[in-house]
C-alpha positions in Angstrom: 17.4 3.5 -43.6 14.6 4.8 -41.9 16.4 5.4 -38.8 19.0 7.9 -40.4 15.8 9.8 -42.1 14.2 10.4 -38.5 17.9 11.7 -37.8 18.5 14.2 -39.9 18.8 17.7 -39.6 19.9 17.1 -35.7 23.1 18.5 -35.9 21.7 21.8 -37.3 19.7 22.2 -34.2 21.9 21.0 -31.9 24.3 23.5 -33.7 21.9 26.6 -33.4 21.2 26.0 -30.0 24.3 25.5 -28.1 26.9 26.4 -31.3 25.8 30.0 -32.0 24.8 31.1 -28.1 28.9 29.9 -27.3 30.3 31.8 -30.4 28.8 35.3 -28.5 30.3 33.7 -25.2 33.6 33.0 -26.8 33.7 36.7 -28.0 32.9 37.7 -24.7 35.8 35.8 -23.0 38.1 37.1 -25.6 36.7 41.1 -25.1 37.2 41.2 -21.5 40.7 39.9 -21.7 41.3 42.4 -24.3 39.9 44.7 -21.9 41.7 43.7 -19.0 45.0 43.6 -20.6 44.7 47.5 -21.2 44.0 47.9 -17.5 46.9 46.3 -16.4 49.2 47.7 -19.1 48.0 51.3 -18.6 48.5 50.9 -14.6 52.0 49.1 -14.8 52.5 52.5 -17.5 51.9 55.0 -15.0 53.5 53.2 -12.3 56.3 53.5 -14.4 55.8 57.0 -14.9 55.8 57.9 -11.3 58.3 55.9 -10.4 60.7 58.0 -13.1 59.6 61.3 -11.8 60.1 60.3 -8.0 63.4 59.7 -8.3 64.5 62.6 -10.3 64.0 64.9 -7.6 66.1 68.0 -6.2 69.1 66.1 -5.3 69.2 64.8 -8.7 69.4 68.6 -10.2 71.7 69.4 -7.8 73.9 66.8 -8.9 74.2 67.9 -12.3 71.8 66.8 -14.3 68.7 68.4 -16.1 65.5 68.5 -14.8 63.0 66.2 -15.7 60.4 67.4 -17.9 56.8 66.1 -18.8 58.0 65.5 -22.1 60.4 62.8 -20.7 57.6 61.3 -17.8 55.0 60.9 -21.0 57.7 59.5 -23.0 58.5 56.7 -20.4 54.5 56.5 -19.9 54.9 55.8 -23.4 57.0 53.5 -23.6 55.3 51.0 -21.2 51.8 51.4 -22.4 52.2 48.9 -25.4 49.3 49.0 -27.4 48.0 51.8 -27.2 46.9 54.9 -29.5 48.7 58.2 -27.5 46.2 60.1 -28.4 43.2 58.2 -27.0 44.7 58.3 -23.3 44.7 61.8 -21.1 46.7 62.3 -18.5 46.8 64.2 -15.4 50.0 65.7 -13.8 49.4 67.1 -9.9 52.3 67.8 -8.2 52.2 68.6 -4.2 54.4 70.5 -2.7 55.4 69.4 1.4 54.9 73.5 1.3 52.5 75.1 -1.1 49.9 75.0 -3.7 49.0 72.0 -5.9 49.9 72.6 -9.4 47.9 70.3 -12.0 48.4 69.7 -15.9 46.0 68.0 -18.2 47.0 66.7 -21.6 46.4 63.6 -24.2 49.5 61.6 -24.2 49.8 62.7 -27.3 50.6 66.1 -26.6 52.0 65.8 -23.5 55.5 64.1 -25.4 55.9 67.3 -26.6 55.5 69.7 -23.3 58.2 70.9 -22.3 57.3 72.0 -18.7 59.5 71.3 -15.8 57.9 68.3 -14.0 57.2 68.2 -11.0 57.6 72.1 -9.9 60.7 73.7 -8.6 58.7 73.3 -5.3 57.5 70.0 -5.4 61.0 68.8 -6.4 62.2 68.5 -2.7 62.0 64.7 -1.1 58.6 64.7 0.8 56.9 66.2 -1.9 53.7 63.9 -3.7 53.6 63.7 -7.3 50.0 62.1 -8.5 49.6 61.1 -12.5 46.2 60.0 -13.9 46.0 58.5 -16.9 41.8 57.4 -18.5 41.4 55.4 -21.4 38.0 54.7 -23.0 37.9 51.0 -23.9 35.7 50.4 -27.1 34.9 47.0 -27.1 33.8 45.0 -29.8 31.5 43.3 -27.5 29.1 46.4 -27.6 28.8 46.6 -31.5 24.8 44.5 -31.3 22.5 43.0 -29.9 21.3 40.1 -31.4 17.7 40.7 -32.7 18.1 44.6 -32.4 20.4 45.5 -34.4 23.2 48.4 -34.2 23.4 49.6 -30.5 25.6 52.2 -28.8 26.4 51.8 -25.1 28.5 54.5 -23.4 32.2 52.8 -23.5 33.9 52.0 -20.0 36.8 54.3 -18.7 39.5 52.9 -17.9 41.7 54.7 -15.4 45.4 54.0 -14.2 46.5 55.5 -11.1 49.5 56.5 -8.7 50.8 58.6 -6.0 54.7 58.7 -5.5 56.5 60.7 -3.0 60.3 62.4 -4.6 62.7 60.5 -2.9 65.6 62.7 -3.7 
């Protein structure tokens, strides 16, 4: 009897020092995945993106159909970025012409599915030509909501940027 007496309140220690410190390290794990799924998501998004707008180039207006807009490249952008809010992510358009000036638009996601610009240019349309779309998204992590013995912190939230250059193919 004795020897359960000098036992007891073990597992409460053991528990406060390895339990709680693995609880913050299991949230940890499962906020940087969180975070690293949006970063592969919003890449494989714009990839997507730029891989629409590159191959609806000149020849495919010459062929009949309508010219791509911004509207449609956000909407596919859209579409492949599962998960998140379209108007927390801002997006860059920058079309290069083989001949001429750069033309750049900036936009949330949000408004951008309803811009009804020609994308790319009239002059950036031709095969040769480089279409570049950024797209940042700041990652708010539940990981940065305290510090344990200080209470409520705020830590500047990462940015999280997907990025691609495509040339028109045709």
């Amino acid at each position: 009897m004795t020897r359960l007496r000098a036992r007891r309140g073990s597992a409460m220690l053991e528990f406060v020092l390895a339990g709680i410190p693995m609880i913050f390290i299991w949230i940890g794990i499962v906020q940087m995945s969180i975070g690293m799924w949006h970063y592969v998501v919003l890449q494989h998004a714009v990839k997507t993106a730029g891989n629409y707008l590159a191959h609806h180039g000149s020849f495919y207006i010459a062929a009949g159909n309508t010219a791509p807009k911004i509207q449609n490249a956000a909407n596919v952008l859209s579409a492949a970025a599962i998960g998140f809010p379209a108007n927390q992510i801002t997006v860059t358009w920058k079309a290069t012409p083989a001949i001429g000036s750069t033309t750049t638009v900036t936009c949330l996601l949000s408004a951008c599915k309803t811009n009804t610009t020609t994308w790319p240019p009239t002059a950036a349309s031709f095969p040769g030509s480089v279409i570049t779309i950024k797209a940042d998204y700041i990652y708010r992590s539940a990981l940065f909501m305290f510090v344990p013995g200080k209470g409520s912190v705020r830590f500047s939230a990462p940015n999280l940027a997907g990025y691609t250059r495509q040339v028109v193919l045709f």
